[in-house]
LUMVEXTI-179023 format. One record per residue (C-alpha): z, y, x; residue in three letters; residue number from 1. Coordinates in Angstrom, 3 decimals. Example, Ala and Ser with C-alpha at 12.3 -4.5 7.8 and 13.67 -1.06 7.14 Angstrom:
LUMVEXTI-179023
- w|v|u|aa|i
- 7.800|-4.500|12.300|ALA|1
- 7.140|-1.060|13.670|SER|2
END
This chain:
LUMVEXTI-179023
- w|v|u|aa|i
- 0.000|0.000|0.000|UNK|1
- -0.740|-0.267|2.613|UNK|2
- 0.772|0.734|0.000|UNK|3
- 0.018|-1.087|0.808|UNK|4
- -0.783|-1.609|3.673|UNK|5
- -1.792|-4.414|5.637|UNK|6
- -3.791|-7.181|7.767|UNK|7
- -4.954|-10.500|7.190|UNK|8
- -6.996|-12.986|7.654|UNK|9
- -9.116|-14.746|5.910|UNK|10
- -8.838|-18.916|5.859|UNK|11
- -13.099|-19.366|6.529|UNK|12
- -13.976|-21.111|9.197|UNK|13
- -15.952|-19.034|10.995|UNK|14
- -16.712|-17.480|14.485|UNK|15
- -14.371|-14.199|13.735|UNK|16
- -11.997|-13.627|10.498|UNK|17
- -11.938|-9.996|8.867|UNK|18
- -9.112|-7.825|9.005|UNK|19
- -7.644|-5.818|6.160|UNK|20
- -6.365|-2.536|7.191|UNK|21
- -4.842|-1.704|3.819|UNK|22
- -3.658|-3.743|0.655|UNK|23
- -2.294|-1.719|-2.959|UNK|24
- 1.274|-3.500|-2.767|UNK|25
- 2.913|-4.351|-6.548|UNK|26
- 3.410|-1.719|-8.895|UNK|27
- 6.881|-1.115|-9.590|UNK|28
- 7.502|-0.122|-13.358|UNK|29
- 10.902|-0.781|-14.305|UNK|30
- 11.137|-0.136|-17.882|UNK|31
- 14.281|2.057|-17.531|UNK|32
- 15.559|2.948|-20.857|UNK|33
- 19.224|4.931|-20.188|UNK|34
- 21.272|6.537|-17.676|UNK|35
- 22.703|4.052|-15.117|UNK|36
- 20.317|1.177|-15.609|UNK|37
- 18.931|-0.604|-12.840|UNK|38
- 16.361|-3.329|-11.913|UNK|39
- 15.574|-5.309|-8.650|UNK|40
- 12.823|-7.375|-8.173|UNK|41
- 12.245|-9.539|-5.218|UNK|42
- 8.437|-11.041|-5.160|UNK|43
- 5.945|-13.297|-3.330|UNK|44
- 3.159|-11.681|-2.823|UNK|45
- -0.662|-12.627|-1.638|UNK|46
- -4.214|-10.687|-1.323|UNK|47
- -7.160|-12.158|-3.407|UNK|48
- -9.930|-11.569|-0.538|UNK|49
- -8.134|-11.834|2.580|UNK|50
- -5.755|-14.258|1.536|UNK|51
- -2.416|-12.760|3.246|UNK|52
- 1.091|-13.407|3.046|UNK|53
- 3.950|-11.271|2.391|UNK|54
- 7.209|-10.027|0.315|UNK|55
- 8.330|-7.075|-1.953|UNK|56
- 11.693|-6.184|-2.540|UNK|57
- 11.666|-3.059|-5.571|UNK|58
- 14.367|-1.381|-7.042|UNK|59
- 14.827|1.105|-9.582|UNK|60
- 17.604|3.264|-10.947|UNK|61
- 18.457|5.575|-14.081|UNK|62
- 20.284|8.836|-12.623|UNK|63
- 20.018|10.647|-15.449|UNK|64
- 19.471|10.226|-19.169|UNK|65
- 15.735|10.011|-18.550|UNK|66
- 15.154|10.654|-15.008|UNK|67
- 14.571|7.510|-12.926|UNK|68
- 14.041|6.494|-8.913|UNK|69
- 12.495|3.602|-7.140|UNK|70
- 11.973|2.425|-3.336|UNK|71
- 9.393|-0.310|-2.619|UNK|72
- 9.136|-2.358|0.493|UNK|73
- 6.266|-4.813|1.329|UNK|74
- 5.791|-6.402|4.299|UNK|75
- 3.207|-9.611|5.485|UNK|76
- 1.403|-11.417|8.020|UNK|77
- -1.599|-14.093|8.508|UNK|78
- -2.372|-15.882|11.539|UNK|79
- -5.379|-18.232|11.847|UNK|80
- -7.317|-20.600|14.636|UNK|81
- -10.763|-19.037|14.680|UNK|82
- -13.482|-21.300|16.226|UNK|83
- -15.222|-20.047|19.708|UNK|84
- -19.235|-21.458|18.582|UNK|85
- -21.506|-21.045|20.874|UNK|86
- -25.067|-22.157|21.404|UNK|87
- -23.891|-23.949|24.384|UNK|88
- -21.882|-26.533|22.273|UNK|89
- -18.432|-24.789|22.788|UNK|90
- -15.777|-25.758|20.047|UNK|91
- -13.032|-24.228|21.657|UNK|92
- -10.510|-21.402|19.389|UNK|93
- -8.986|-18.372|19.775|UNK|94
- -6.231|-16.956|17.858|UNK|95
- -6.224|-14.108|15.695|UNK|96
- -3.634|-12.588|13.634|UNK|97
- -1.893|-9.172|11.962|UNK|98
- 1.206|-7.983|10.535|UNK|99
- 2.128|-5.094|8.370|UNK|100
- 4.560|-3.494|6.537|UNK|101
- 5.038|-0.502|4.635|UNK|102
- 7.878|1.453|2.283|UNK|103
- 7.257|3.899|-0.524|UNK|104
- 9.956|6.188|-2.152|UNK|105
- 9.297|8.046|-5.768|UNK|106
- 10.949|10.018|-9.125|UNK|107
- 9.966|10.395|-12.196|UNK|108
- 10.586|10.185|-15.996|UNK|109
- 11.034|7.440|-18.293|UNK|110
- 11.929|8.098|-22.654|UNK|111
- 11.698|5.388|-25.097|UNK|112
- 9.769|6.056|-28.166|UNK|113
- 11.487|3.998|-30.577|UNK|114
- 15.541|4.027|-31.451|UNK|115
- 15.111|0.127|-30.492|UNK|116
- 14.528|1.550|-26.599|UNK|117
- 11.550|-1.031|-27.010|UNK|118
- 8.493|0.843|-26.487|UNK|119
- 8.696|2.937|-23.423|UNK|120
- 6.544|5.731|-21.234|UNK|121
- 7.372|6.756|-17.770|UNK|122
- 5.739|8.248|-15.135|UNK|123
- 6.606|8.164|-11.011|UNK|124
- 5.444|10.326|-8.161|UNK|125
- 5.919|9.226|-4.927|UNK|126
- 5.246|9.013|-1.104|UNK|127
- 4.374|5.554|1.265|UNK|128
- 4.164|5.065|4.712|UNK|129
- 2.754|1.754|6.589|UNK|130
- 1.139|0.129|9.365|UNK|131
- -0.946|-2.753|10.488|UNK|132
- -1.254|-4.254|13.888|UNK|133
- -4.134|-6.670|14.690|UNK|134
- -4.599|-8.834|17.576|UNK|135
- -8.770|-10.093|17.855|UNK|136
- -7.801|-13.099|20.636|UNK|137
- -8.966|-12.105|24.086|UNK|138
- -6.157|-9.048|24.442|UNK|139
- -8.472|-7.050|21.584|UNK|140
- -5.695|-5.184|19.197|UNK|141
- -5.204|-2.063|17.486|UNK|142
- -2.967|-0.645|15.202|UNK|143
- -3.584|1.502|12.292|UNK|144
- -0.758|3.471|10.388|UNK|145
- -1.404|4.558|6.246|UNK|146
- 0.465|7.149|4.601|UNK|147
- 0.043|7.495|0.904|UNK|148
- 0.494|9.851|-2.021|UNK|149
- 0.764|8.175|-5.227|UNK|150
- 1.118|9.267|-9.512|UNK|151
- 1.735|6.409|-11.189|UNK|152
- 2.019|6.343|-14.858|UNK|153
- 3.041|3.228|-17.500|UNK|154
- 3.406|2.355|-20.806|UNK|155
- 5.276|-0.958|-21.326|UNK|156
- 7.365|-3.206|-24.109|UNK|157
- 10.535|-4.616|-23.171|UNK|158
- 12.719|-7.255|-25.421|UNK|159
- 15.738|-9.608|-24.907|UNK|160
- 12.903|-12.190|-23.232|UNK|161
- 9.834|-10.751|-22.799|UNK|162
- 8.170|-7.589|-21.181|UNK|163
- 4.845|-6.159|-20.171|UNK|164
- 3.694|-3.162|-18.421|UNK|165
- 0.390|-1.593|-18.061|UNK|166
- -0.175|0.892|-14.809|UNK|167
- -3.126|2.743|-14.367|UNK|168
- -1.884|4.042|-11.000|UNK|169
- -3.634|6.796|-8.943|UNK|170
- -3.393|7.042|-5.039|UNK|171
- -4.571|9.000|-2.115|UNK|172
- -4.586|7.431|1.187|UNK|173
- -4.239|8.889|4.790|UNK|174
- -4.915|6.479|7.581|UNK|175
- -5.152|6.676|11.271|UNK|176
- -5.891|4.811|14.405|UNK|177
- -2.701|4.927|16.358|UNK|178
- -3.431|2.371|19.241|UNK|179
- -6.825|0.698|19.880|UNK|180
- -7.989|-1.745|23.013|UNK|181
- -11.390|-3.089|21.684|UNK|182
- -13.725|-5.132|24.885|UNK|183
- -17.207|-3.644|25.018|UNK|184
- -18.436|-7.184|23.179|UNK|185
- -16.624|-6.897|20.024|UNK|186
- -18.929|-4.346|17.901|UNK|187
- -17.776|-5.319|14.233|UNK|188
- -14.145|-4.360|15.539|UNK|189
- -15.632|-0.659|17.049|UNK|190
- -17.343|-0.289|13.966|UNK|191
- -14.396|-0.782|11.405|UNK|192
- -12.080|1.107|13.597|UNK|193
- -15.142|4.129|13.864|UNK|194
- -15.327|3.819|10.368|UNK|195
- -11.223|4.669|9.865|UNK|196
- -11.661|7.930|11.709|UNK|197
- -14.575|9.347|10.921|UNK|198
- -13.020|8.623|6.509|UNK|199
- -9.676|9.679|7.325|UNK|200
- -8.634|9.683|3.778|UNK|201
- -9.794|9.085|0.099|UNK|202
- -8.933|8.366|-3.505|UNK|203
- -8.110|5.276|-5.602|UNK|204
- -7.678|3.993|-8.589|UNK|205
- -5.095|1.102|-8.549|UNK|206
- -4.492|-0.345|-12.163|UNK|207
- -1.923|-2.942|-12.767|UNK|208
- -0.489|-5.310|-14.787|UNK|209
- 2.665|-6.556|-15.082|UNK|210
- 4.685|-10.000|-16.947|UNK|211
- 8.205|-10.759|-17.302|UNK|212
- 9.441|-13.619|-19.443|UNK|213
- 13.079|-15.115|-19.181|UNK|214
- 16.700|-14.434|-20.114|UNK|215
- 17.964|-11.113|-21.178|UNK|216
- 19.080|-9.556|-17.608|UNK|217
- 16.965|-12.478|-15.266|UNK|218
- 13.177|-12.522|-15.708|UNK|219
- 10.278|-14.252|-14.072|UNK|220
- 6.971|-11.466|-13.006|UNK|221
- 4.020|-11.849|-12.504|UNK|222
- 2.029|-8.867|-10.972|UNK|223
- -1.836|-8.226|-10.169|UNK|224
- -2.490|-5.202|-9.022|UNK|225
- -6.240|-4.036|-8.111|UNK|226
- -7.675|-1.209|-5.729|UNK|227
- -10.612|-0.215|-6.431|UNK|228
- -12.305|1.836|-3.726|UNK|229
- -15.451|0.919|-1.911|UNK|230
- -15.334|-2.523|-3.372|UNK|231
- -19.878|-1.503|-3.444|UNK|232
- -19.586|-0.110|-0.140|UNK|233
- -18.666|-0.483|3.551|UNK|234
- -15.123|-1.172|3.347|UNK|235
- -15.468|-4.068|0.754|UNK|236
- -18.231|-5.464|2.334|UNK|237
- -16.654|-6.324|5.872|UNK|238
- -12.796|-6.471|4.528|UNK|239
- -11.301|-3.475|5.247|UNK|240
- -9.297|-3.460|1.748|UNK|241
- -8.072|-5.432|-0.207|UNK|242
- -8.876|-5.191|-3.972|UNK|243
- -6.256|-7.154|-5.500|UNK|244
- -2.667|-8.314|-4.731|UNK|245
- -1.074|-10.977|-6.860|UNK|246
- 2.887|-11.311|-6.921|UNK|247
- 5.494|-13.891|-8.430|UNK|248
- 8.851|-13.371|-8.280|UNK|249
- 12.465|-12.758|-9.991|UNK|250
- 13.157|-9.479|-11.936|UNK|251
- 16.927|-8.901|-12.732|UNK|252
- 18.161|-6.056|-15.373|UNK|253
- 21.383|-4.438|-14.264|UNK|254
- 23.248|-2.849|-17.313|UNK|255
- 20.246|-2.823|-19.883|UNK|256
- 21.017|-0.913|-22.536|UNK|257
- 21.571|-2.124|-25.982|UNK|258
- 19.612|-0.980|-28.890|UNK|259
- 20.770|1.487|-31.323|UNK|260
- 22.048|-0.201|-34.639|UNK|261
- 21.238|1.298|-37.770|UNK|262
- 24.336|0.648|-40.755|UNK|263
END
């Protein structure tokens, strides 16, 4: 998110893996419905195109009647045996691998619509910062660092055992190359990391969607969340996002409020 943020590898068996340099990481919307409420969800997380690894740990907390705070963190990793072909019959490998990790801190407003504190709006504003190291085999690496600006919006329904959320979330991403040691051989490396500062920033649109089913304060999510930028262009085309993340995970209600009853 990276905010995501991050670097993987694919699992092809090929003569070089791509690297993702950034990944939308799970949309937080807690649902908060009242002063002093609080959620925490801790999730699995993977890419749908490069295939990486990670965690998320969220929380969320009511401050005021109807004024709400979350920090995300996401962090992940691939590693993967990529084969050495040659024309000359070589089958050795090389490895190649990436980490990342990134945090994101944000406010906003939450207010139910309905006495039942059922149906409820909210919208966040917040800031993320990441990086992603990548090692190519050979002593090849760089590292890129991501800082994002983010709105993020939500409408969602929340009952004793069930809740959704839909998050049409808007982002601007900053990223840099902070480190770089690329041999004169590898051009598809020089040409992604040319292509990061020449567009050091841009928009996206990262829409979400979010389940919870289980008990009354302990739920079960399920998360995709998409990015949508140059999924025609460049960066799509040789890996250098990610356009979906997909999470599972616990999601546990800290004093959820009860619902107004009506005599």
């Amino acid at each position: 998110m990276k905010l995501f943020i991050l670097l993987a590898a694919t699992a092809l068996f090929c003569t070089s893996c791509y690297h993702v340099y950034y990944a939308p990481n799970t949309a937080n919307a807690p649902l908060l419905a009242e002063k002093g409420e609080t959620r925490i969800n801790a999730l699995y997380t993977t890419g749908g195109d490069s295939d990486f690894d990670g965690g998320e740990l969220q929380v969320a907390h009511a401050v005021g009647k109807n004024v709400g705070i979350i920090i995300n963190g996401f962090t992940a990793g691939k590693s993967e045996e990529v084969s050495d072909y040659s024309s000359s019959g070589n089958n050795n490998t090389h490895t190649e691998k990436g980490s990342g990790s990134y945090i994101e801190f944000a406010g906003g407003l939450f207010k139910n619509f309905d006495y039942k504190k059922k149906w409820i709006g909210e919208i966040y504003g917040g800031v993320g910062f990441g990086s992603v190291k990548n090692d190519y085999g050979s002593g090849d690496h760089s590292k890129v660092s991501d800082t994002k600006v983010f709105l993020q919006p939500a409408i969602g329904y929340k009952s004793k055992n069930f809740e959704v959320a839909l998050v049409p979330k808007l982002s601007v991403l900053n990223w840099k190359v902070k480190e770089s040691r690329i041999s004169s051989a590898n051009n598809d490396v020089k040409d992604e990391l040319n292509y990061i500062t020449q567009n050091s920033g841009f928009f996206i649109f990262e829409p979400a969607l979010l389940l919870r089913g289980g008990d009354k304060n302990v739920k079960v999510q399920l998360g995709l969340s998409f990015s949508n930028y140059g999924v025609n262009g460049l960066m799509h085309r040789t890996g250098l996002t990610e356009t979906l993340n997909t999470s599972l995970g616990v999601s546990i209600n800290i004093n959820q409020p009860k619902p107004l009853q009506i005599e």
